[in-house]
CHARMM-style PDB file with segment names, atoms N, HN, CA, C and O in Angstrom:
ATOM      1  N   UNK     1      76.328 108.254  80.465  1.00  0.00      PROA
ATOM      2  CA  UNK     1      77.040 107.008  80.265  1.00  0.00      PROA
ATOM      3  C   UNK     1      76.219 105.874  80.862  1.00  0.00      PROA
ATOM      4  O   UNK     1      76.248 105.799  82.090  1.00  0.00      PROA
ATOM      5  N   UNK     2      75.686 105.218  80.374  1.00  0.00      PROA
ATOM      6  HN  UNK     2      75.663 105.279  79.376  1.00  0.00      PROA
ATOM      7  CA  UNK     2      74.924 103.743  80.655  1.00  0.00      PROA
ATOM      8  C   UNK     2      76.238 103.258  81.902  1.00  0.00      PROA
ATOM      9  O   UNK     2      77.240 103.667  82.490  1.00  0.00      PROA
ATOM     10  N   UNK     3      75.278 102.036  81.724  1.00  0.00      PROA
ATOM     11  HN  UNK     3      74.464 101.705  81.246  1.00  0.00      PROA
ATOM     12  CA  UNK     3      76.334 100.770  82.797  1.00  0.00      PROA
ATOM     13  C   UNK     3      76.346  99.778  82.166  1.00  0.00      PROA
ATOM     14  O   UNK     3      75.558  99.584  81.240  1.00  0.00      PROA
ATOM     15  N   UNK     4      77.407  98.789  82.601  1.00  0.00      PROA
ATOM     16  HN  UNK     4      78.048  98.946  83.353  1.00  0.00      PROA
ATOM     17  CA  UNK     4      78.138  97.577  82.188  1.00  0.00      PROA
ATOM     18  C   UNK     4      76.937  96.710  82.121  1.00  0.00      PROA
ATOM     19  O   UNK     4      75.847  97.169  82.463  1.00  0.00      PROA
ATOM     20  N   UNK     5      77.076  95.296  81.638  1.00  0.00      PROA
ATOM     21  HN  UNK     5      77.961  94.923  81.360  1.00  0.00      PROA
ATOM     22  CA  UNK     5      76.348  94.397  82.073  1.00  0.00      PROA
ATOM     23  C   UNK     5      77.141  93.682  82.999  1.00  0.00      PROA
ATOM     24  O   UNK     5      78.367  93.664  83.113  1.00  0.00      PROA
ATOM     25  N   UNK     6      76.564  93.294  83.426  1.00  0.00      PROA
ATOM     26  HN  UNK     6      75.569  93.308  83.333  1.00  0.00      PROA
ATOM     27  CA  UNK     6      76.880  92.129  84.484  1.00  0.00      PROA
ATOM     28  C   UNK     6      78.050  91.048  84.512  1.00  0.00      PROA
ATOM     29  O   UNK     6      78.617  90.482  85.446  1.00  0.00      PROA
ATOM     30  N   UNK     7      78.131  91.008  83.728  1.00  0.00      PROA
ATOM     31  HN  UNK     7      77.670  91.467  82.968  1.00  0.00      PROA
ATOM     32  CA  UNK     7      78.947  89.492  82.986  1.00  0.00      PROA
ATOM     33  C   UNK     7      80.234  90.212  82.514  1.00  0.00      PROA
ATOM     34  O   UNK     7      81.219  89.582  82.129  1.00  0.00      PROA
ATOM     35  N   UNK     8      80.159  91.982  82.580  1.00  0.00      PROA
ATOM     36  HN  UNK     8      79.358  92.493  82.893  1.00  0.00      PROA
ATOM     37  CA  UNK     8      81.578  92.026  81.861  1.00  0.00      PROA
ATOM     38  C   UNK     8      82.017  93.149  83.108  1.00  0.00      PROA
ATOM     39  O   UNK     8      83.219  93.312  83.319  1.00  0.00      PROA
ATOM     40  N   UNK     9      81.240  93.733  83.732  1.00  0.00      PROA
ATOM     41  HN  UNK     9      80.263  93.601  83.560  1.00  0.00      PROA
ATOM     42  CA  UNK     9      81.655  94.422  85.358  1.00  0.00      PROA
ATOM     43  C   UNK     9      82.358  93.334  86.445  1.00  0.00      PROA
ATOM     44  O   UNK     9      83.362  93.449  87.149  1.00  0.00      PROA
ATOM     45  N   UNK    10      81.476  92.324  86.289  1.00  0.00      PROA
ATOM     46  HN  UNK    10      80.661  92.231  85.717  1.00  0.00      PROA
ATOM     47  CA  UNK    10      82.290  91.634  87.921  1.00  0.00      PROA
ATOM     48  C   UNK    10      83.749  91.353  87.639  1.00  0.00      PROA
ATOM     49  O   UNK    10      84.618  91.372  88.511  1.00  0.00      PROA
ATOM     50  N   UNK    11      84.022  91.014  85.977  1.00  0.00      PROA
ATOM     51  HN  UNK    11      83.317  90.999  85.269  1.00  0.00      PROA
ATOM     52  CA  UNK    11      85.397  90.292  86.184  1.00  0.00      PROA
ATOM     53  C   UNK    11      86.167  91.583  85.951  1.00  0.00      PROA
ATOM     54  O   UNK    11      87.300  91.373  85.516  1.00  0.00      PROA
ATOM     55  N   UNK    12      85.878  92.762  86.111  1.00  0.00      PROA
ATOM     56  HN  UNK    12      84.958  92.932  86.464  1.00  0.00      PROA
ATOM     57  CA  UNK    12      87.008  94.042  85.214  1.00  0.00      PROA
ATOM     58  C   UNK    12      88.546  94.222  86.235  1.00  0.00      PROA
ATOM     59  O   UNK    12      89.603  94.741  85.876  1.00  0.00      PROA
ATOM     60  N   UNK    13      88.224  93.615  87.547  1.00  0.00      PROA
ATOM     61  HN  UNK    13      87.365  93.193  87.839  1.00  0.00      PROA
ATOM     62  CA  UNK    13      89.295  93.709  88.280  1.00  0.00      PROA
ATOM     63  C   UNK    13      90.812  92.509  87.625  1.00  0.00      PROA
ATOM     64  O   UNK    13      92.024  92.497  87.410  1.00  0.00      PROA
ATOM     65  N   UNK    14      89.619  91.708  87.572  1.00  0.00      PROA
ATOM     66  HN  UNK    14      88.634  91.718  87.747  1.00  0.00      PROA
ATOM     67  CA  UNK    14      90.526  90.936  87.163  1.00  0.00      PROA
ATOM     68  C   UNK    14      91.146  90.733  85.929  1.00  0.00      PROA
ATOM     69  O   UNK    14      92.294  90.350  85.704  1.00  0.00      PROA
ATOM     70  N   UNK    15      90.075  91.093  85.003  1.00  0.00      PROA
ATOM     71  HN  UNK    15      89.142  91.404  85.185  1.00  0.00      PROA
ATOM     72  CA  UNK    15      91.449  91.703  83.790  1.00  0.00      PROA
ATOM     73  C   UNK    15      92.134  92.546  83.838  1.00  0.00      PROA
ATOM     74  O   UNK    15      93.171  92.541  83.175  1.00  0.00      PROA
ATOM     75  N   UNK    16      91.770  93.633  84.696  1.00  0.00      PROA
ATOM     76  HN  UNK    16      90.928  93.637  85.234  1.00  0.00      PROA
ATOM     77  CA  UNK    16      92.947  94.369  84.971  1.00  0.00      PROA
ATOM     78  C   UNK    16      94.046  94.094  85.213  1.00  0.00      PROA
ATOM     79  O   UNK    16      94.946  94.612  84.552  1.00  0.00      PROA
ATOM     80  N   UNK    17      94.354  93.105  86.337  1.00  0.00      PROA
ATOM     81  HN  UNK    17      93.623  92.685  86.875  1.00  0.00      PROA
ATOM     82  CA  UNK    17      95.621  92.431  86.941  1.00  0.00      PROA
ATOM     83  C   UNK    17      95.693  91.471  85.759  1.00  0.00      PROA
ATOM     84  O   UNK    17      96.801  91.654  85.254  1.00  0.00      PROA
ATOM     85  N   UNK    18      95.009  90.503  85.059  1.00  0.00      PROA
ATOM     86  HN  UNK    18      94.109  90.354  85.469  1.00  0.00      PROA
ATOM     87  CA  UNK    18      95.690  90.006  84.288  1.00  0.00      PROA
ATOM     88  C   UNK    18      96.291  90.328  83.024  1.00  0.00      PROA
ATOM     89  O   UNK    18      97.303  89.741  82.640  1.00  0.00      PROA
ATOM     90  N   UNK    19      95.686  91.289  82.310  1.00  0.00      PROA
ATOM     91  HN  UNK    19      94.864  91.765  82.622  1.00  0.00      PROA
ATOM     92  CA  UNK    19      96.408  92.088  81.238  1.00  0.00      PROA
ATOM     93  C   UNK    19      98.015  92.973  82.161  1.00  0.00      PROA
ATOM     94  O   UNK    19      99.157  93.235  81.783  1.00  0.00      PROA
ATOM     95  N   UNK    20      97.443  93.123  83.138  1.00  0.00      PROA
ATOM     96  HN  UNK    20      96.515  92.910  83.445  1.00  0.00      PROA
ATOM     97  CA  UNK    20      98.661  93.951  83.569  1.00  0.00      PROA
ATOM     98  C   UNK    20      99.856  93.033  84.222  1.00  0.00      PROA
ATOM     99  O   UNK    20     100.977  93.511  84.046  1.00  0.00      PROA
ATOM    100  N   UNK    21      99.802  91.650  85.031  1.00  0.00      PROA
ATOM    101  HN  UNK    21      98.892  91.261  85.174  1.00  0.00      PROA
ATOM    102  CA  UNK    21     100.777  90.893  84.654  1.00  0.00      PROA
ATOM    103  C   UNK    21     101.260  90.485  83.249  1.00  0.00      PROA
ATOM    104  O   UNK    21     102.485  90.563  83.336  1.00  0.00      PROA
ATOM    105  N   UNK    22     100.972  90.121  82.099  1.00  0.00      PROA
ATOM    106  HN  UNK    22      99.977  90.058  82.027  1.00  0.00      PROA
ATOM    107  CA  UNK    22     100.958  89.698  80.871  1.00  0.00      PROA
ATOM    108  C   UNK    22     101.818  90.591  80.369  1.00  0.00      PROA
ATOM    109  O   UNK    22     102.914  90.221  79.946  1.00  0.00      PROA
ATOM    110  N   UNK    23     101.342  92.196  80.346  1.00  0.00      PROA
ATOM    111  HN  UNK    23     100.452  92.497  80.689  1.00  0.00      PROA
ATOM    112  CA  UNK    23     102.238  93.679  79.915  1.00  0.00      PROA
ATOM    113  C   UNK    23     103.327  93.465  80.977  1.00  0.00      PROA
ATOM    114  O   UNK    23     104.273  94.122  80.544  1.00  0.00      PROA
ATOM    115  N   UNK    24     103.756  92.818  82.301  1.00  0.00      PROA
ATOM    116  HN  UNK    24     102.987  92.284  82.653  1.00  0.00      PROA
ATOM    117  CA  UNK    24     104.556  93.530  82.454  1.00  0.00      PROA
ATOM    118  C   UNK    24     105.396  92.565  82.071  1.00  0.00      PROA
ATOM    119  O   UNK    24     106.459  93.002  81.631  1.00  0.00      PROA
ATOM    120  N   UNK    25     105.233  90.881  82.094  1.00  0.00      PROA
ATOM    121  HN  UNK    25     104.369  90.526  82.451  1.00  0.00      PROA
ATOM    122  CA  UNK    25     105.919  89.942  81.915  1.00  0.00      PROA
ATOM    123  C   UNK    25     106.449  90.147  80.352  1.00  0.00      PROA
ATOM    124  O   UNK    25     107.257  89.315  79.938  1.00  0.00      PROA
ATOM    125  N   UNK    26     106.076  91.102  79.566  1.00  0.00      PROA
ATOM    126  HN  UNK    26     105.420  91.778  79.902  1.00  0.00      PROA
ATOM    127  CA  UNK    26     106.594  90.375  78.233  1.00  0.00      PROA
ATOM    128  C   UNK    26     106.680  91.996  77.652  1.00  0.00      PROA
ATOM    129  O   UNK    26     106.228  92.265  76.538  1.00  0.00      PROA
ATOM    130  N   UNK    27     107.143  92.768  78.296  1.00  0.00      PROA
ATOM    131  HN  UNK    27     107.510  92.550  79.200  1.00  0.00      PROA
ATOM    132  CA  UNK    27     107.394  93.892  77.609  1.00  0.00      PROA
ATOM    133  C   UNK    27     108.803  94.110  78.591  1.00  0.00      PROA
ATOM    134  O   UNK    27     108.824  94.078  79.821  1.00  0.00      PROA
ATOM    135  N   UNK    28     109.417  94.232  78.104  1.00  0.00      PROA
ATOM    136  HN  UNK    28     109.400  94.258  77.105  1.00  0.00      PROA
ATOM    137  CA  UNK    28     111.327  94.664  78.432  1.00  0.00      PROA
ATOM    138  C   UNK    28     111.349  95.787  78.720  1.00  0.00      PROA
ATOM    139  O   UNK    28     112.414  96.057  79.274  1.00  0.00      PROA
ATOM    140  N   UNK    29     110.470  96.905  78.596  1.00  0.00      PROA
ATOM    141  HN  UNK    29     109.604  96.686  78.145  1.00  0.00      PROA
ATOM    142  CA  UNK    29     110.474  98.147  78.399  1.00  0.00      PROA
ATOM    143  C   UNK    29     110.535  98.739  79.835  1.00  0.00      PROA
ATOM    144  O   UNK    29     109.806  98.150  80.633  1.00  0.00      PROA
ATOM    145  N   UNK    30     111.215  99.727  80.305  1.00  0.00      PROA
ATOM    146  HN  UNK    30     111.807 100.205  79.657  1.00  0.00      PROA
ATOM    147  CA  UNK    30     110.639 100.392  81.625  1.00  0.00      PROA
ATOM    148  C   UNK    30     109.408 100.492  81.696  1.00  0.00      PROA
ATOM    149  O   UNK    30     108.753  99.760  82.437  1.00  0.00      PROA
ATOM    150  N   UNK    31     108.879 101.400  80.951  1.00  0.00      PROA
ATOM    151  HN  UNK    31     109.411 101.995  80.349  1.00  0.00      PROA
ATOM    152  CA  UNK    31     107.289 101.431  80.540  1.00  0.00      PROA
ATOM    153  C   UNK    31     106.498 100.630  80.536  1.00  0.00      PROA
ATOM    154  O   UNK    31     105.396 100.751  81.070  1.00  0.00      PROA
ATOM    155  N   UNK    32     106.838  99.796  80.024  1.00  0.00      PROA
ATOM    156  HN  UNK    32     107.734  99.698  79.590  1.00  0.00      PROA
ATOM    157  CA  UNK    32     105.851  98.729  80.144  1.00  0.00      PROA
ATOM    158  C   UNK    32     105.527  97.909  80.963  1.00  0.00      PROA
ATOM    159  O   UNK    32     104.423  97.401  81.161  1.00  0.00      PROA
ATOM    160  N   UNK    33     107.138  97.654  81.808  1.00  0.00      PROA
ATOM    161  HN  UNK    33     108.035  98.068  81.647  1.00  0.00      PROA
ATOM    162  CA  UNK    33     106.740  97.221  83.423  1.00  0.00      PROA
ATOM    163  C   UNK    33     106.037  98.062  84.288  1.00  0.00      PROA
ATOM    164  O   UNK    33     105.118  97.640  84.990  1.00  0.00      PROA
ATOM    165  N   UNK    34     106.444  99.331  84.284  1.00  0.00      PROA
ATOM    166  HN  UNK    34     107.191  99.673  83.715  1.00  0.00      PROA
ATOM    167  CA  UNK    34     105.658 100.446  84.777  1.00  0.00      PROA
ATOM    168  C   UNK    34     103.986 100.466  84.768  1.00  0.00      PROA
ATOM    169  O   UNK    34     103.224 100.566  85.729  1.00  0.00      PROA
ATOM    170  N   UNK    35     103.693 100.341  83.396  1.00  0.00      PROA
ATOM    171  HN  UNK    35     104.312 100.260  82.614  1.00  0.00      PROA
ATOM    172  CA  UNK    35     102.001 100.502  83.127  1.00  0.00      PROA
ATOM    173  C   UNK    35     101.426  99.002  83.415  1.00  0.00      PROA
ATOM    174  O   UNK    35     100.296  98.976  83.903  1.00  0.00      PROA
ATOM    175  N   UNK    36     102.098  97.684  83.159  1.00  0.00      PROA
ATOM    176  HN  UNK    36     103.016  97.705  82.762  1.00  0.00      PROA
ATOM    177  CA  UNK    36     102.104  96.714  83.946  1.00  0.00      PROA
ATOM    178  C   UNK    36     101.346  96.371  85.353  1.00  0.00      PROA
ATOM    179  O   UNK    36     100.362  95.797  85.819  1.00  0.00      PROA
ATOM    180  N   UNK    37     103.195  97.580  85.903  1.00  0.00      PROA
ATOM    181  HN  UNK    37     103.994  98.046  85.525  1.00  0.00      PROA
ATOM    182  CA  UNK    37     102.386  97.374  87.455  1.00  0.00      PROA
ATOM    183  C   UNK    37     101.061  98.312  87.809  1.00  0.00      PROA
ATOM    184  O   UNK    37     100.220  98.004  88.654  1.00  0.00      PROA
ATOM    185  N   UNK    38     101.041  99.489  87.018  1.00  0.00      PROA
ATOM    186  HN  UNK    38     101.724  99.739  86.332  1.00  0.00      PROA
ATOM    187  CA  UNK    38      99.500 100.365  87.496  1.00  0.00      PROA
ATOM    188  C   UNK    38      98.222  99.747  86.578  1.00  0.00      PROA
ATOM    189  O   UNK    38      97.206 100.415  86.386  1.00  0.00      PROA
ATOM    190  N   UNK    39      98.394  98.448  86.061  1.00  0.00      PROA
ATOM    191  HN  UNK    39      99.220  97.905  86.217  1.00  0.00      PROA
ATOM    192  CA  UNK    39      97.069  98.062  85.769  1.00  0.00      PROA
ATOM    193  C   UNK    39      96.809  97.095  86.711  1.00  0.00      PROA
ATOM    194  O   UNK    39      95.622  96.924  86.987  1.00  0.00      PROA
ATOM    195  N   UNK    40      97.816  96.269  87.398  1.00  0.00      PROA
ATOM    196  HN  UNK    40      98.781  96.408  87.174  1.00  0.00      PROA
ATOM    197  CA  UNK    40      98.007  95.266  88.443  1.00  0.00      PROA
ATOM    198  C   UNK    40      97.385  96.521  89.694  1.00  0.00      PROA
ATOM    199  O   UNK    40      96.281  96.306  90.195  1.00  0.00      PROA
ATOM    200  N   UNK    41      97.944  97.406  89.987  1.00  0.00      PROA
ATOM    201  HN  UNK    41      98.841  97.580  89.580  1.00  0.00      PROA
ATOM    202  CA  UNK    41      97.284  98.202  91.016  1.00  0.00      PROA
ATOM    203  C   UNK    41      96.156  98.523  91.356  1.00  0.00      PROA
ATOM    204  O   UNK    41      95.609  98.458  92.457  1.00  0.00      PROA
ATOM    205  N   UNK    42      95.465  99.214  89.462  1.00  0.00      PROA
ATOM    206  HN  UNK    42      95.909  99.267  88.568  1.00  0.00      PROA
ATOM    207  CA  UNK    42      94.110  98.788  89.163  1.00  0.00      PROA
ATOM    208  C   UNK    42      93.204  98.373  90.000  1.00  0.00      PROA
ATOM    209  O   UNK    42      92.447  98.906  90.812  1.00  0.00      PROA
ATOM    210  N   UNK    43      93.530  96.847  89.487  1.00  0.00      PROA
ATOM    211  HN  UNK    43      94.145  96.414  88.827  1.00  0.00      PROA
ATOM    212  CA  UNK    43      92.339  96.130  89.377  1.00  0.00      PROA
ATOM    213  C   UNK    43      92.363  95.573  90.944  1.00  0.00      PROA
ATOM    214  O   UNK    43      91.285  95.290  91.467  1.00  0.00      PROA
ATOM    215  N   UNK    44      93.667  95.409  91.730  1.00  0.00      PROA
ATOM    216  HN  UNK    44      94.543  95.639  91.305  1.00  0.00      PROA
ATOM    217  CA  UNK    44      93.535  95.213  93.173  1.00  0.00      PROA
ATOM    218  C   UNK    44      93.025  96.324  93.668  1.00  0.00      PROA
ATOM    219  O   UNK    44      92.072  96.050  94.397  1.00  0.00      PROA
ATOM    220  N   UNK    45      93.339  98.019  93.565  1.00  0.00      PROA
ATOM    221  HN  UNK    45      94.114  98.242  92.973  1.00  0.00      PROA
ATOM    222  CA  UNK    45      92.343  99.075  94.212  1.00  0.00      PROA
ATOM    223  C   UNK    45      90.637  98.755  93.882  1.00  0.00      PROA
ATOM    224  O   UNK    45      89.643  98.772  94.608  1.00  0.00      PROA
ATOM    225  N   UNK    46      90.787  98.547  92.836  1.00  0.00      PROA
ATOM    226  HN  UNK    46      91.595  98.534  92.247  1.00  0.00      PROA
ATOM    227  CA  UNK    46      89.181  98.434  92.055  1.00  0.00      PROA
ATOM    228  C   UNK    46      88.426  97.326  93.253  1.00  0.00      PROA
ATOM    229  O   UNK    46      87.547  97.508  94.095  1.00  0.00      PROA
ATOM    230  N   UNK    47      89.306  96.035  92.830  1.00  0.00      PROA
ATOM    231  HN  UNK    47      90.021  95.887  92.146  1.00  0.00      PROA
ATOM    232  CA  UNK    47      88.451  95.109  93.686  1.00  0.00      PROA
ATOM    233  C   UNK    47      88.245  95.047  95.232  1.00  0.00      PROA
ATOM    234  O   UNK    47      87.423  94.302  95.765  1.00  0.00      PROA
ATOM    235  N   UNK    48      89.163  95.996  95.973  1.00  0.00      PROA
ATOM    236  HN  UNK    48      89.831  96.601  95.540  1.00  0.00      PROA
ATOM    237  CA  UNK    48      89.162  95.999  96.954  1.00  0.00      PROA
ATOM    238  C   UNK    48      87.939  97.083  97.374  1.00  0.00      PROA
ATOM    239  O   UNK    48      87.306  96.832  98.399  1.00  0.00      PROA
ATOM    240  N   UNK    49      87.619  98.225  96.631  1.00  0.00      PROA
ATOM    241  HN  UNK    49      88.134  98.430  95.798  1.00  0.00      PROA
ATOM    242  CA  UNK    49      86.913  99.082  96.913  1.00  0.00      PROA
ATOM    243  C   UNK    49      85.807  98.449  96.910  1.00  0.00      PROA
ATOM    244  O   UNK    49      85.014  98.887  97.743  1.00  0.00      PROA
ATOM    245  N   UNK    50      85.308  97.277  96.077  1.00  0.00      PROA
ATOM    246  HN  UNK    50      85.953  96.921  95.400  1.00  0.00      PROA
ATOM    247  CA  UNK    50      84.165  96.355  95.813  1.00  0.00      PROA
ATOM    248  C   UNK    50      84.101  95.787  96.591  1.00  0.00      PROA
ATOM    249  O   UNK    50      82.945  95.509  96.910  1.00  0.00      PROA
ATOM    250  N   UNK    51      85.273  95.176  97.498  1.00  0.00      PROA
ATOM    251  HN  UNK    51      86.212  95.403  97.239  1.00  0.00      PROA
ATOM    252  CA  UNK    51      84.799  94.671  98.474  1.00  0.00      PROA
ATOM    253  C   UNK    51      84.443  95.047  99.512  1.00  0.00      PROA
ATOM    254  O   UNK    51      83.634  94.478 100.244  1.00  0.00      PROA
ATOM    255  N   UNK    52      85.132  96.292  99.757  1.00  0.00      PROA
ATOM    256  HN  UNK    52      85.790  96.754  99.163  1.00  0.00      PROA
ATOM    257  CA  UNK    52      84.871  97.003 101.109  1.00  0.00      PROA
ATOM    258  C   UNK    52      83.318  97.575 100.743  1.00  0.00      PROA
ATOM    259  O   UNK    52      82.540  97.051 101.541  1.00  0.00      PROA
ATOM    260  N   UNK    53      82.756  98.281 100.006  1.00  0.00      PROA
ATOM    261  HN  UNK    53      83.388  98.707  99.358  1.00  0.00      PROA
ATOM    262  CA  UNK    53      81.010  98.518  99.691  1.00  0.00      PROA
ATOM    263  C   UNK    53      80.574  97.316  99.777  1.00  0.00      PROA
ATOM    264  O   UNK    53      79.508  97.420 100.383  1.00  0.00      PROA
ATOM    265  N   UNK    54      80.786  96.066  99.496  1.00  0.00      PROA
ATOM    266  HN  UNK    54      81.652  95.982  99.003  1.00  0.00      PROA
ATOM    267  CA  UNK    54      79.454  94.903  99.943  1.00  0.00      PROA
ATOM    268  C   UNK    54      79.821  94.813 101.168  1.00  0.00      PROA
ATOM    269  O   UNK    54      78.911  94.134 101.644  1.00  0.00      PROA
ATOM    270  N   UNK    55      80.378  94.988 101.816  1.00  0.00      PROA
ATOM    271  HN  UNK    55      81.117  95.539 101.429  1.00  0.00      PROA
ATOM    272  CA  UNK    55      80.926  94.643 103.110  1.00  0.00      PROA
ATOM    273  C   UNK    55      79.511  95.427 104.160  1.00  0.00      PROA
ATOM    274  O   UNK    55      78.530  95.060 104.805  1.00  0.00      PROA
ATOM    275  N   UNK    56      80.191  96.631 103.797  1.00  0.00      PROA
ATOM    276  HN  UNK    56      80.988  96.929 103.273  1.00  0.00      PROA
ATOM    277  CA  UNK    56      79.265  97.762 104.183  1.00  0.00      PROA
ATOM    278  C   UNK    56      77.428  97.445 103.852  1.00  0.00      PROA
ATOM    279  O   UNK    56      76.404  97.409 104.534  1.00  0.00      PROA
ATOM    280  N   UNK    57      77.703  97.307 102.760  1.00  0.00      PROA
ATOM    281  HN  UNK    57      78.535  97.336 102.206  1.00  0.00      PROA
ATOM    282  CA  UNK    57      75.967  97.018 102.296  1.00  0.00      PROA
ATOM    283  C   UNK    57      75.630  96.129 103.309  1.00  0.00      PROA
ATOM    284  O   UNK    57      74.703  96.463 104.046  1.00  0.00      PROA
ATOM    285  N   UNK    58      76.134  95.172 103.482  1.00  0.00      PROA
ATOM    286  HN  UNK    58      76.887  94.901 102.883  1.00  0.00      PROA
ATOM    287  CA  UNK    58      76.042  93.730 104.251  1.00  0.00      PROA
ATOM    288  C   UNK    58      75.671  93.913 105.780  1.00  0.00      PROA
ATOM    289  O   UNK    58      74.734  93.395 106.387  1.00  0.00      PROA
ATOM    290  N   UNK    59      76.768  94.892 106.311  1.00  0.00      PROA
ATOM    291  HN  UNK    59      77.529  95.312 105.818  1.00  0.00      PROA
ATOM    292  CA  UNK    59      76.570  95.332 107.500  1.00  0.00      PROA
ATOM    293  C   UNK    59      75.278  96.266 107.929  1.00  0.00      PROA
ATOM    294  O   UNK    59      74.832  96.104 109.065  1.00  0.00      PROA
ATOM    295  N   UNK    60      74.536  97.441 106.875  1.00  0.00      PROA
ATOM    296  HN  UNK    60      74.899  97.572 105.953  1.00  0.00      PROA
ATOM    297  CA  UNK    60      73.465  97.896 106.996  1.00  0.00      PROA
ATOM    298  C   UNK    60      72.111  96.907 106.843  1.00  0.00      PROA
ATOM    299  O   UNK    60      70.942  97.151 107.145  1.00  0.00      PROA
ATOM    300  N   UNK    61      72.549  96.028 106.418  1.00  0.00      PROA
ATOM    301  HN  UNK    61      73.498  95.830 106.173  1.00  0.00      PROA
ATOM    302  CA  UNK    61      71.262  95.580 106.240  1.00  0.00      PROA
ATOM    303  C   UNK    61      70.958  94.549 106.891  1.00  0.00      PROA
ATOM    304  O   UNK    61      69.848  94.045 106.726  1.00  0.00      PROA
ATOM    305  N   UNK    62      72.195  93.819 108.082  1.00  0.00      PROA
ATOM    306  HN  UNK    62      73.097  94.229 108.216  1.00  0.00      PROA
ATOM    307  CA  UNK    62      71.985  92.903 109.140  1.00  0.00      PROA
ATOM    308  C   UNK    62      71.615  94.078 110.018  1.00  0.00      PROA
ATOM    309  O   UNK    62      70.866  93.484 110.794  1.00  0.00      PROA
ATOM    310  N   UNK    63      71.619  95.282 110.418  1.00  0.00      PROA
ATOM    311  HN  UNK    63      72.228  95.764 109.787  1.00  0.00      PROA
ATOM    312  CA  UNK    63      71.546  96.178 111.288  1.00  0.00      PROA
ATOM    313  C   UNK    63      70.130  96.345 110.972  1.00  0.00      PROA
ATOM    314  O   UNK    63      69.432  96.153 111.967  1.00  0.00      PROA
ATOM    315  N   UNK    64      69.473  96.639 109.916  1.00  0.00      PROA
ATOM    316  HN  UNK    64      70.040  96.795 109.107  1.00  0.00      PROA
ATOM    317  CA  UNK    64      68.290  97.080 109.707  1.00  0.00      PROA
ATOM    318  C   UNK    64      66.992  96.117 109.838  1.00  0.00      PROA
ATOM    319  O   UNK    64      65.808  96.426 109.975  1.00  0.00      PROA
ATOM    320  N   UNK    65      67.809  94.441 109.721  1.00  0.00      PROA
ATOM    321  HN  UNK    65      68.771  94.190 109.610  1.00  0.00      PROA
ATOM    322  CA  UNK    65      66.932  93.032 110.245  1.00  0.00      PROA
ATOM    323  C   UNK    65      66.710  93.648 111.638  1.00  0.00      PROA
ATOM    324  O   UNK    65      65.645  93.921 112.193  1.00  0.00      PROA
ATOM    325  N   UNK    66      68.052  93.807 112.091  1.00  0.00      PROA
ATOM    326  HN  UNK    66      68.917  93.585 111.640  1.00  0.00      PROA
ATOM    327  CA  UNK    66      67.317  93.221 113.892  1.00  0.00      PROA
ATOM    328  C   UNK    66      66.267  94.729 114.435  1.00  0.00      PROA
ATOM    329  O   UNK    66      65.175  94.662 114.999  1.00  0.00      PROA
ATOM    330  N   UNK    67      67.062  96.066 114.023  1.00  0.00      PROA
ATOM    331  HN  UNK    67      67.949  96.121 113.565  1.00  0.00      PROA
ATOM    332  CA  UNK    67      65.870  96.543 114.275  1.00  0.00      PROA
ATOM    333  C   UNK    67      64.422  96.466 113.835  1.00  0.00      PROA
ATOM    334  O   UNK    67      63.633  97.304 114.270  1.00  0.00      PROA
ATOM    335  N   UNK    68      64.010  95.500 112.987  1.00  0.00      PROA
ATOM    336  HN  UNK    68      64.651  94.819 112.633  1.00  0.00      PROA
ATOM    337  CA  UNK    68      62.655  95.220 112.552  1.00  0.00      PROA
ATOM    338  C   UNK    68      62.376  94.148 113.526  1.00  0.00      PROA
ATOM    339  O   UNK    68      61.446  94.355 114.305  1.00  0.00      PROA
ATOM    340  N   UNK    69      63.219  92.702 113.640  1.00  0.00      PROA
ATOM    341  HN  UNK    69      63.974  92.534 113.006  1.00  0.00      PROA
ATOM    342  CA  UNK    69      63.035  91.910 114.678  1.00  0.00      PROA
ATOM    343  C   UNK    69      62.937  91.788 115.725  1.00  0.00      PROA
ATOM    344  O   UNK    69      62.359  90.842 116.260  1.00  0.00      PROA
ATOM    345  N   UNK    70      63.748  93.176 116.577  1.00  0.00      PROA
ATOM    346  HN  UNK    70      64.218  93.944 116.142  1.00  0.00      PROA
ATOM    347  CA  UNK    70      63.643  93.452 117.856  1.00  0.00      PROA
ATOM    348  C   UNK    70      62.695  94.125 118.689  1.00  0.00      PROA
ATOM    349  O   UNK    70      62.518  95.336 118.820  1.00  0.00      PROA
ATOM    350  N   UNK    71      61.962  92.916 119.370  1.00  0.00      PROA
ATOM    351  HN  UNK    71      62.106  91.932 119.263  1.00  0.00      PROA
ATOM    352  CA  UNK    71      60.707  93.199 120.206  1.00  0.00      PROA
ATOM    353  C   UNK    71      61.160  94.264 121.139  1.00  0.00      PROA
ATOM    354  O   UNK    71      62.169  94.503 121.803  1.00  0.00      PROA
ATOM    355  N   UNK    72      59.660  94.962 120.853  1.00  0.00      PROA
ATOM    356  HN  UNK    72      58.840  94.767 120.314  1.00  0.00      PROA
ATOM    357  CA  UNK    72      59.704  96.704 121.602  1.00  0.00      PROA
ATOM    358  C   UNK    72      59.230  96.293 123.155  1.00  0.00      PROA
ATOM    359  OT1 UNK    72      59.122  97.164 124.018  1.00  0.00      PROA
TER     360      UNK     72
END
């Protein structure tokens, strides 16, 4: 399986939550509020997991400056 481009990966969280408010606002259905709220869940698990890995990336690689910067 290839990968996304760029331009249609960063926003996938957020269509998630927004197709999934949209389904839940305008479907009457149990169901549909239901699948609603697990695309709204989605795309907040999704984006949160994204955030917590740059986070991380972020943190290894201020760690890996100073040990290069730090006089022996």
């Amino acid at each position: 399986m290839g990968t996304l481009p760029n331009w249609l990966y960063e926003p996938l969280p957020y269509i998630y939550a927004l197709v999934g408010i949209i389904t839940a606002y305008n479907l009457d259905m149990l169901l549909g509020r239901i699948s609603g709220l697990l695309l709204i869940s989605a795309g907040v698990i999704v984006w949160h997991l994204r955030f917590q890995h740059r986070q991380e990336v972020k943190r290894r690689k201020l760690r890996k400056q100073r040990r290069i910067t730090t006089p022996m």
